[in-house]
FISEKOL-586498 format. One record per residue: residue number from 1; x, z, y of N, C-alpha, C, O, CB in turn. Coordinates in Angstrom, 2 decimals, padded with zeros to 5 digits. Atoms other than C-alpha are relative to their C-alpha. Glycine has a CB too. Layout:
- i / n.u / n.w / n.v / ca.u / ca.w / ca.v / c.u / c.w / c.v / o.u / o.w / o.v / cb.u / cb.w / cb.v
- NUM / X / Z / Y / X / Z / Y / X / Z / Y / X / Z / Y / X / Z / Y
...
END
This chain:
- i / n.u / n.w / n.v / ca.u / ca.w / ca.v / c.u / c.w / c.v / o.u / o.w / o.v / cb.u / cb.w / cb.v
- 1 / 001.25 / 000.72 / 000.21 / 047.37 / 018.49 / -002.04 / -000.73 / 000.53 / -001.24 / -001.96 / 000.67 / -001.31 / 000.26 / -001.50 / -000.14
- 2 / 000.74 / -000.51 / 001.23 / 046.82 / 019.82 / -005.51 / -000.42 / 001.02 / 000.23 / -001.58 / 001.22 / -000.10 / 000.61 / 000.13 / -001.15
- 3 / 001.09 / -001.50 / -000.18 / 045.98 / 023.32 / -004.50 / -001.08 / -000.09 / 000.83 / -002.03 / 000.66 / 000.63 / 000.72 / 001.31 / 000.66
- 4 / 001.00 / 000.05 / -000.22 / 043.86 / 022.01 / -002.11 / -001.36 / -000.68 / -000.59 / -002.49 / -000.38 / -000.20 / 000.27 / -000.19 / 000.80
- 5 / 001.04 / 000.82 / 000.84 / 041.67 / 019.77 / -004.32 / -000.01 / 001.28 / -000.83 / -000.95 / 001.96 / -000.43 / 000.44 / -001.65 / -000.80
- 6 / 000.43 / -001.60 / 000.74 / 041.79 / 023.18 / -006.76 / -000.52 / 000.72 / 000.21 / -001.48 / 001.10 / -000.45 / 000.54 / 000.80 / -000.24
- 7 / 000.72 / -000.83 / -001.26 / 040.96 / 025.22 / -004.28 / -002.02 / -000.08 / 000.42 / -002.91 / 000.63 / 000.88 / 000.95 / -000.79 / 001.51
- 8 / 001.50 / 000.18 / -000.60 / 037.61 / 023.89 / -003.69 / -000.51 / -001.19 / -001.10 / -001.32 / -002.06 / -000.79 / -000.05 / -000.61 / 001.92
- 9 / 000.93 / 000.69 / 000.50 / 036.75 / 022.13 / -006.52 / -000.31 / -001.51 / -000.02 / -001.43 / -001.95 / -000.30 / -000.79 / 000.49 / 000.42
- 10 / 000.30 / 001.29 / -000.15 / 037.55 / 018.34 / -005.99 / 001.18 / -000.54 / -001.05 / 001.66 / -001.65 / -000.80 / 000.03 / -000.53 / 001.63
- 11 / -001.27 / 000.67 / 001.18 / 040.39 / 017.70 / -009.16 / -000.78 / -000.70 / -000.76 / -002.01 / -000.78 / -000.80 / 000.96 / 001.10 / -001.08
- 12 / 000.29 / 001.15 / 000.94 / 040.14 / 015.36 / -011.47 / -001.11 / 000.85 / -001.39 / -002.29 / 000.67 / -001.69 / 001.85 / -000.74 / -000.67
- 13 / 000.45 / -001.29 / 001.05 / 039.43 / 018.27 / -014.37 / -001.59 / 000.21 / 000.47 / -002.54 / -000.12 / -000.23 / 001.08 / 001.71 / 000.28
- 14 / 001.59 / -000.48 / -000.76 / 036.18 / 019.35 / -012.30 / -001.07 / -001.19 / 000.06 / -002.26 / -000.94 / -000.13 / 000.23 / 000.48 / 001.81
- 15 / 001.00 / 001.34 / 000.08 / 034.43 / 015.90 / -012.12 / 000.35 / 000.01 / -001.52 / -000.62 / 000.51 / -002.09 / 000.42 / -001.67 / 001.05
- 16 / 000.20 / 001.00 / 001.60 / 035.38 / 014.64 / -015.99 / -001.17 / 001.50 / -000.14 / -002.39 / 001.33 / -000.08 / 002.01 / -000.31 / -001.69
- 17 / 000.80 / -000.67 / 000.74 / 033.99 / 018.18 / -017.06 / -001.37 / 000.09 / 000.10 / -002.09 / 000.30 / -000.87 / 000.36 / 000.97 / 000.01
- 18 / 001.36 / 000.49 / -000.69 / 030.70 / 017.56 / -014.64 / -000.67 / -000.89 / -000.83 / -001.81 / -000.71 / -001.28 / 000.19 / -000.73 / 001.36
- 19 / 000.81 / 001.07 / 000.45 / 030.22 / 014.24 / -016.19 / -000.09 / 000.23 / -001.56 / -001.04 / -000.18 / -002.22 / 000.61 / -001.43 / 000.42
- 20 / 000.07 / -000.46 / 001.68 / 031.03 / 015.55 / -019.92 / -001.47 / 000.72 / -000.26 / -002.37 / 000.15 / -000.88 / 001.39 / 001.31 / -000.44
- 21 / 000.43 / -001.11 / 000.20 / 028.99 / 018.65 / -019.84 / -002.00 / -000.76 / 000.45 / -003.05 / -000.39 / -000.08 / 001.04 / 001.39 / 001.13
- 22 / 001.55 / 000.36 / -000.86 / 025.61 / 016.52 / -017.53 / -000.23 / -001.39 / -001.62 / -001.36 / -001.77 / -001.91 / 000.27 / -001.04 / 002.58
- 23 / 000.43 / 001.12 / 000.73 / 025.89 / 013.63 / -020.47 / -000.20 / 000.43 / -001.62 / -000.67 / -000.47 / -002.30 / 001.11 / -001.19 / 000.23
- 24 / -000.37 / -000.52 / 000.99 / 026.35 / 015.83 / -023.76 / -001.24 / 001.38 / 000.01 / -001.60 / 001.85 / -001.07 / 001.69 / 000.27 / 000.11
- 25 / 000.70 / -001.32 / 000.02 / 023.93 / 018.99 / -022.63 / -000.86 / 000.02 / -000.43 / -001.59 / -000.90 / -000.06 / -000.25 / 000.59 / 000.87
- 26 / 001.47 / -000.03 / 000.89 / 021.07 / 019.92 / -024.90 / 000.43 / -000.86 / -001.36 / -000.12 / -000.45 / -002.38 / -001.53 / -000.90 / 000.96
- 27 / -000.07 / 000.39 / 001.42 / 022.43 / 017.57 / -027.83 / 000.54 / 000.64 / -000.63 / -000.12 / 000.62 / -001.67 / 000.41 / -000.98 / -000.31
- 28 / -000.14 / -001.30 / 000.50 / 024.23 / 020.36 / -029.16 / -000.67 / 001.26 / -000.11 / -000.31 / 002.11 / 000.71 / 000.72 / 000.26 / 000.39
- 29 / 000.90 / -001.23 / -000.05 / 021.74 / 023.19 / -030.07 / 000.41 / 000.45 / -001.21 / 000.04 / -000.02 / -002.29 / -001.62 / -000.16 / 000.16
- 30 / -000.49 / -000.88 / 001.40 / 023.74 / 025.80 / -032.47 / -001.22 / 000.64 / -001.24 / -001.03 / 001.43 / -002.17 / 000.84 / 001.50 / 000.68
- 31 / 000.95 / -000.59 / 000.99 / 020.75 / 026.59 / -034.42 / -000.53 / -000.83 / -000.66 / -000.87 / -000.59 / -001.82 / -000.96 / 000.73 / 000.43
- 32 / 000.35 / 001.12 / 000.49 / 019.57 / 022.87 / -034.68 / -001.40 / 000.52 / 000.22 / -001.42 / 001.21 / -000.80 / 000.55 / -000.46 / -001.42
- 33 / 001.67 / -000.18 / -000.16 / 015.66 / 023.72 / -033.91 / -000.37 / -000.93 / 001.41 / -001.33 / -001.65 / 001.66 / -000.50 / 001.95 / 000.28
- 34 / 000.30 / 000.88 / -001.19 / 015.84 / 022.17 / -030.77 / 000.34 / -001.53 / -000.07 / 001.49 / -001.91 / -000.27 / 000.74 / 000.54 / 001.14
- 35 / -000.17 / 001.56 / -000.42 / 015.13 / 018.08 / -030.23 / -000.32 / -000.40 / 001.37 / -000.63 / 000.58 / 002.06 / -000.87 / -000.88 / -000.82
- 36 / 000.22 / 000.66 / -001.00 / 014.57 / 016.24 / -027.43 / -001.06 / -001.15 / -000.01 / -000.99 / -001.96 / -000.94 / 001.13 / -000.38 / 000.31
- 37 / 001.24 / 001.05 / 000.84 / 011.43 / 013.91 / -027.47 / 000.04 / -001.25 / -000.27 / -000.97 / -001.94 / -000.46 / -001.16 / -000.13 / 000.60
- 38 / -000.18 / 001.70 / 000.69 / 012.95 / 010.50 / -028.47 / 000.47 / 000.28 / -001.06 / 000.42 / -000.72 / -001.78 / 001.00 / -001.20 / 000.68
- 39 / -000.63 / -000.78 / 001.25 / 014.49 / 012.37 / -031.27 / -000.98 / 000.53 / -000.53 / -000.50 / 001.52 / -001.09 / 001.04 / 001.06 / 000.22
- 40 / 000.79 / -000.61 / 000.27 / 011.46 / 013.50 / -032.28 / -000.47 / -001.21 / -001.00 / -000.05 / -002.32 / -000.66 / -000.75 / 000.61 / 001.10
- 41 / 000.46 / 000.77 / 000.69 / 009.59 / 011.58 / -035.37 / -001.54 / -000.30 / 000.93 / -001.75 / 000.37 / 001.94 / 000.04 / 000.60 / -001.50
- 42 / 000.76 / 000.27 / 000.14 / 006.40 / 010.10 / -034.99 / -001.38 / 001.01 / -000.65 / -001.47 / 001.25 / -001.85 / 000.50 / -000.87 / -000.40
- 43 / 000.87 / -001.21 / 000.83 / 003.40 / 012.69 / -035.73 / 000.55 / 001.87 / 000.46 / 000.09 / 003.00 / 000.57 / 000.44 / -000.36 / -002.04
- 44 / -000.94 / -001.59 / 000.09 / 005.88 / 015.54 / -035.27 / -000.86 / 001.00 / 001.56 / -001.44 / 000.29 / 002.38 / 002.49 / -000.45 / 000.44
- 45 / 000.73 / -001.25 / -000.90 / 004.31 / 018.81 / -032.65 / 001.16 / 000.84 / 000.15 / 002.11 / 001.03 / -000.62 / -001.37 / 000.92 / -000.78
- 46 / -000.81 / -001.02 / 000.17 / 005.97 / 021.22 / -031.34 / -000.06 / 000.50 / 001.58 / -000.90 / -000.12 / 002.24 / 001.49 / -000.43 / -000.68
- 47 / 000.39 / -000.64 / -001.38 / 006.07 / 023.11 / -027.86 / 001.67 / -000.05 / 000.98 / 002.85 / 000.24 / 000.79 / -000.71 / 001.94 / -000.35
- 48 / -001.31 / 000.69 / -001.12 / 008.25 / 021.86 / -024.75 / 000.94 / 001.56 / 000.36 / 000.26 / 002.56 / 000.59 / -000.92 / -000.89 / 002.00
- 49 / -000.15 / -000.90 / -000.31 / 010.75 / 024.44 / -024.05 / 001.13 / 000.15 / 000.99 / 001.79 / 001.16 / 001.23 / -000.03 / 000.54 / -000.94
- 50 / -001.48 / 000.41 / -001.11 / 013.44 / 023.01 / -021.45 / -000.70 / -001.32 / 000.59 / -001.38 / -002.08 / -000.10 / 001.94 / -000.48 / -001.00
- 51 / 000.35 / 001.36 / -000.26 / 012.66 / 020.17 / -019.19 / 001.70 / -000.19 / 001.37 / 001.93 / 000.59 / 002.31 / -002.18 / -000.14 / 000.79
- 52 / -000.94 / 000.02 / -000.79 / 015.93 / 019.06 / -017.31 / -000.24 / -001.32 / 001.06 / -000.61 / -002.37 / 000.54 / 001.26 / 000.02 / -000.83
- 53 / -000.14 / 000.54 / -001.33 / 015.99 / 017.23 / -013.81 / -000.97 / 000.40 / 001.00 / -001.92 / 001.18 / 000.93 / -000.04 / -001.35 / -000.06
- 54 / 000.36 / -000.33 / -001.43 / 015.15 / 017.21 / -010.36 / -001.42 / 000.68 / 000.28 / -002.14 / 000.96 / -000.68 / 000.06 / -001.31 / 000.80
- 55 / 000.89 / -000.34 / -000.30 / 012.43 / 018.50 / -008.41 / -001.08 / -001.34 / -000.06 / -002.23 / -001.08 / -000.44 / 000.30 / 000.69 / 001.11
- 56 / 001.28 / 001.43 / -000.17 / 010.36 / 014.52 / -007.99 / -000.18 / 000.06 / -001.72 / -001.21 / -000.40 / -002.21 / 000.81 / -002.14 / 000.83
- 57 / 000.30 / 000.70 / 001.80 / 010.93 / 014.48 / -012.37 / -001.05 / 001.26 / -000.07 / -002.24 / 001.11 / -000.35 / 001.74 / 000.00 / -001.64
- 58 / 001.12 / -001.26 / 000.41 / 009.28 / 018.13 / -012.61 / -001.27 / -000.22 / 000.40 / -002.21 / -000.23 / -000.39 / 000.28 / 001.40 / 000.63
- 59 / 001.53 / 000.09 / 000.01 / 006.33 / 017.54 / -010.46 / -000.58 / -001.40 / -000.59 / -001.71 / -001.54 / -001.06 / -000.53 / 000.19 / 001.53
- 60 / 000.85 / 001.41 / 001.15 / 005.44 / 014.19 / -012.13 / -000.17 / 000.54 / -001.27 / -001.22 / 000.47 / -001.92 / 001.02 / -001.61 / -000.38
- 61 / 000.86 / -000.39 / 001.58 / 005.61 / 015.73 / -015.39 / -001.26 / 001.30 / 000.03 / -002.22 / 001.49 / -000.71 / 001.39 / 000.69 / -001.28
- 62 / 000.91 / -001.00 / -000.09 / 003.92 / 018.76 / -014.13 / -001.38 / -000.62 / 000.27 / -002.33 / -000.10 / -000.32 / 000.43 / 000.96 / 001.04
- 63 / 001.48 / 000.32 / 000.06 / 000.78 / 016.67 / -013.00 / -000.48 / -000.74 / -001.20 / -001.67 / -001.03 / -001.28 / -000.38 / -000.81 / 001.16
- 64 / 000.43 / 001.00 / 000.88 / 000.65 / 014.63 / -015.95 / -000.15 / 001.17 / -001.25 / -000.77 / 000.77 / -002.23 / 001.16 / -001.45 / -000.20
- 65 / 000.35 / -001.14 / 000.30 / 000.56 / 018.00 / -017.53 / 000.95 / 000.62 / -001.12 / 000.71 / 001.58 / -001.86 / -001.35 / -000.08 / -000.32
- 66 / -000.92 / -000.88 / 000.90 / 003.82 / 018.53 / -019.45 / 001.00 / 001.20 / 000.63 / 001.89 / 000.88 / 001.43 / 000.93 / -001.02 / -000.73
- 67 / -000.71 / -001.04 / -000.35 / 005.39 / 021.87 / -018.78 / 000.43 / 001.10 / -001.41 / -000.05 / 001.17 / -002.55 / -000.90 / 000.67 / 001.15
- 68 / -000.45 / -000.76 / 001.21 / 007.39 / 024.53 / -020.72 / -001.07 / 000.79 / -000.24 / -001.73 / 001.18 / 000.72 / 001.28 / 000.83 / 000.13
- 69 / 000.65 / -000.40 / 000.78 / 005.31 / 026.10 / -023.08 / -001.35 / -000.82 / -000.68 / -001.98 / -000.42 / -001.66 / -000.18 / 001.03 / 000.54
- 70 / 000.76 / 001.17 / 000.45 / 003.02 / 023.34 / -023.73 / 000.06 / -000.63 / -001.15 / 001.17 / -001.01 / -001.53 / 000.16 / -000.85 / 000.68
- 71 / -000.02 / 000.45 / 001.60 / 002.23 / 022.08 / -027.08 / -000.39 / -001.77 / 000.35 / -001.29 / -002.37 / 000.93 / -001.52 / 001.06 / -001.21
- 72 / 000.18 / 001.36 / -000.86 / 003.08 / 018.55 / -026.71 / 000.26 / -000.85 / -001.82 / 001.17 / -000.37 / -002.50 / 001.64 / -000.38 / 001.77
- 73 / -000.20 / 000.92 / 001.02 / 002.71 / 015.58 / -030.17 / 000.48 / -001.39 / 000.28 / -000.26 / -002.14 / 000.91 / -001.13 / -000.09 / -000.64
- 74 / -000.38 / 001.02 / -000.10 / 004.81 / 012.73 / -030.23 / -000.99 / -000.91 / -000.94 / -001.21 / -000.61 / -002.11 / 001.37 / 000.05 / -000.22
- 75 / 001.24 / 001.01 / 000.35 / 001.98 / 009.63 / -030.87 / 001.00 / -000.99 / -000.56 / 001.14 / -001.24 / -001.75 / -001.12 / -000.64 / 001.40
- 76 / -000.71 / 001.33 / 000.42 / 004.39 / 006.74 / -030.83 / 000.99 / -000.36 / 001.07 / 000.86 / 000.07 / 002.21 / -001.05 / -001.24 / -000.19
- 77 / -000.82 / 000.31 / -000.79 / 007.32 / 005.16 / -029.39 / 000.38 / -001.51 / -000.58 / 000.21 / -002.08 / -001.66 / 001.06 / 001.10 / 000.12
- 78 / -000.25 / 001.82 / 000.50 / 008.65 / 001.45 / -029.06 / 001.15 / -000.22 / -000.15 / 002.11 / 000.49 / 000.14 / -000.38 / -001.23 / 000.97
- 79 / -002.21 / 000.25 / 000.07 / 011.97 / 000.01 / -029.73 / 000.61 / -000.35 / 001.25 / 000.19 / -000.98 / 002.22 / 000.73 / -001.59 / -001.08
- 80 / -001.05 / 001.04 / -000.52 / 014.83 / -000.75 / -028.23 / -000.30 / 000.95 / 001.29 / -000.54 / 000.27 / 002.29 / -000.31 / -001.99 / 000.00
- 81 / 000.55 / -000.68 / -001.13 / 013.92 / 002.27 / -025.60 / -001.26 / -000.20 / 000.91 / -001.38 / 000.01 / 002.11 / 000.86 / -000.06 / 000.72
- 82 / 001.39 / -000.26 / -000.63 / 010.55 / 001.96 / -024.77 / -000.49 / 001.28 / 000.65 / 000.19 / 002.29 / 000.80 / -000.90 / -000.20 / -000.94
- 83 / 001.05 / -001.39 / -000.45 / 007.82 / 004.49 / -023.34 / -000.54 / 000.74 / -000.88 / -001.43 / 000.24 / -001.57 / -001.22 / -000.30 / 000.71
- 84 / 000.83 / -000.85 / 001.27 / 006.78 / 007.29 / -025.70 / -001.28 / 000.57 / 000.69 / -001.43 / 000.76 / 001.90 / 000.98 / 001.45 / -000.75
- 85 / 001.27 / -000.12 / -000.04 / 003.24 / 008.23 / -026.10 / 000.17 / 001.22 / -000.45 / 001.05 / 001.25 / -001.31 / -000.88 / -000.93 / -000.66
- 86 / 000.16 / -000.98 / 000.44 / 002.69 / 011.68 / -026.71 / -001.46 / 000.62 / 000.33 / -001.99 / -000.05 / 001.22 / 001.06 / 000.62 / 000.34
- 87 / 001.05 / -000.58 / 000.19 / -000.58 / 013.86 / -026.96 / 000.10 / 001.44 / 000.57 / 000.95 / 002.24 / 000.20 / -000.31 / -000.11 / -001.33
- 88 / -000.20 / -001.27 / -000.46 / -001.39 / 016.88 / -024.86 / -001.53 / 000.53 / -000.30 / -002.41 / -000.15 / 000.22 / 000.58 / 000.08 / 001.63
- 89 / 001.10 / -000.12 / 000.16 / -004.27 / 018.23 / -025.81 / -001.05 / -000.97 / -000.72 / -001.09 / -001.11 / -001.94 / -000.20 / 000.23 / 001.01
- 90 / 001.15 / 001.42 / 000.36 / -007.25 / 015.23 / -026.06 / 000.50 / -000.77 / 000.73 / 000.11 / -001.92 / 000.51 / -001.69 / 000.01 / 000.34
- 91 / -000.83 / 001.15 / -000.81 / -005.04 / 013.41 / -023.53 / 001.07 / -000.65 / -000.68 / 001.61 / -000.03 / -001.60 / 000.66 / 000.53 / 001.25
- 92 / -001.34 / 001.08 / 000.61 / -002.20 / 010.50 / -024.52 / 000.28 / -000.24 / 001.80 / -000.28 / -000.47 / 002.87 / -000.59 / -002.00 / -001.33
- 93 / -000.20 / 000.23 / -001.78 / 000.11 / 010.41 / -021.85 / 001.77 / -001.46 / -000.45 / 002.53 / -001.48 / -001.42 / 000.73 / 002.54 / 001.31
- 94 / -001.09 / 001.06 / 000.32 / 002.94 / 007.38 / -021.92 / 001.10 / 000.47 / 001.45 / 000.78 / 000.54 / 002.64 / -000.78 / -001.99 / 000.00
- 95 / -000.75 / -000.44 / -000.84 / 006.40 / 008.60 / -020.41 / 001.54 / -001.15 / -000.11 / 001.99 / -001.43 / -001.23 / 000.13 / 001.68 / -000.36
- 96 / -001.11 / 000.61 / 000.31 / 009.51 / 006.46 / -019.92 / 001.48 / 000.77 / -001.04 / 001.63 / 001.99 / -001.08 / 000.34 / -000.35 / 001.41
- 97 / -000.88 / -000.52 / 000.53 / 012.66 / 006.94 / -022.13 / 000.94 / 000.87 / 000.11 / 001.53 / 001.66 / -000.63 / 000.29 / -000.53 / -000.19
- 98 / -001.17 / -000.85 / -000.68 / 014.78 / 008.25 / -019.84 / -000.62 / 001.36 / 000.77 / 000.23 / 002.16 / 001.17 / 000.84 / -001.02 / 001.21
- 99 / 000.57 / -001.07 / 000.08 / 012.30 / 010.99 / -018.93 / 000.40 / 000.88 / -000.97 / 001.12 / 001.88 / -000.89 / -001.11 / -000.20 / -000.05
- 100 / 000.46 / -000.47 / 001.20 / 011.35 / 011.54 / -022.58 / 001.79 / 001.12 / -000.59 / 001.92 / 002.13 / -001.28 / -000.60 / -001.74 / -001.16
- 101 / -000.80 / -000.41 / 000.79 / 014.83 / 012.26 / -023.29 / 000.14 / 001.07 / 000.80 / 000.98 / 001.77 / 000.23 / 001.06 / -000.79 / -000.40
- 102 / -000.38 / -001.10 / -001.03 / 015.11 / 014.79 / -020.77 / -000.84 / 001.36 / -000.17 / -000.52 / 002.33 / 000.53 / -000.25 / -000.58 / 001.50
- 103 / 000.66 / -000.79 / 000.42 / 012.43 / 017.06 / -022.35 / 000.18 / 000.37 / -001.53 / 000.23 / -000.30 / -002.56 / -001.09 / -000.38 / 000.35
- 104 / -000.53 / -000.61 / 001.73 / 013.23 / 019.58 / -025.29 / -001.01 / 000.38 / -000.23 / -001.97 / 000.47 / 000.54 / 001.16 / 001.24 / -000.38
- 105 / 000.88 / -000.07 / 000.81 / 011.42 / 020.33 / -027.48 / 000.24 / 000.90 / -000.91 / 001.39 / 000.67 / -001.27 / -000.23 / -001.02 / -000.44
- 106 / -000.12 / -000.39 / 000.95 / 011.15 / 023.01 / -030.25 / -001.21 / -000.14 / -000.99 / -002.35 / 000.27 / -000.81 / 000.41 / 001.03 / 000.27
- 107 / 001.03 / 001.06 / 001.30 / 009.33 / 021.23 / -033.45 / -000.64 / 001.32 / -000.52 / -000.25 / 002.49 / -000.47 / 001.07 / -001.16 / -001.66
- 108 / 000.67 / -001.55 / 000.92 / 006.96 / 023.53 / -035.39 / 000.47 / -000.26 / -001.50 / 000.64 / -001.36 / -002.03 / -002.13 / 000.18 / -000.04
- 109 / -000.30 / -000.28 / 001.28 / 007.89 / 024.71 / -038.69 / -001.16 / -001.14 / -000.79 / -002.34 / -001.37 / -000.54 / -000.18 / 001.77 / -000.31
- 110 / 000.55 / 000.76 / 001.31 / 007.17 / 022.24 / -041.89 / -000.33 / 000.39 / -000.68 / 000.57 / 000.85 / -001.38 / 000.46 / -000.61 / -000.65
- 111 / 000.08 / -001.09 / 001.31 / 005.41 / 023.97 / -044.41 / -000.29 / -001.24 / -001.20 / -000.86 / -002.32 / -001.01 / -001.59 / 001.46 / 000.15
- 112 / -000.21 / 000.94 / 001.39 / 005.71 / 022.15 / -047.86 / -000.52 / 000.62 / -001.34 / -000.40 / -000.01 / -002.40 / 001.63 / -000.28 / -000.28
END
């Protein structure tokens, strides 16, 4: 039984690492430049450069007009997981949390 669950990919090992690797991915970025847009401050800019899920999450964000390379400003967000407001241009667009978190982000440099 074990070589066949090995065999093709149905062990125990193969699902935990699935659910590890799908709940953990993108919060590790070895360089640290990359956030995700609930992680993002208030005010903060910076240009989308990963957007992770399905094909129905892409084209919704795609008409609402966030896509990679897009210079996108976090406006505001509410507690307790609310909808963030972000700025695309002259547009404010309000996205749920569980979107928001699903879009990376690389912040623009702080100059001081």
């Amino acid at each position: 039984m074990y070589r066949f669950m090995h065999r093709f990919g149905h062990g125990f090992g193969n699902r935990f690492k699935g659910r590890f690797e799908r709940k953990f991915r993108g919060r590790f970025d070895p360089e640290g430049k990359q956030l995700t847009l609930t992680r993002m401050q208030d005010g903060q800019s910076g240009t989308v450069v990963e957007i992770r899920g399905g094909c129905f999450m892409l084209d919704r964000l795609s008409a609402l007009g966030i896509r990679p390379g897009q210079r996108v400003t976090r406006v505001s967000a509410m507690l307790m997981r609310g909808p963030v407001t972000v700025q695309l241009g002259g547009a404010q667009v309000a996205i749920g949390f569980g979107m928001a978190g699903r879009i990376t982000v690389e912040p623009d440099e702080v100059t001081k």
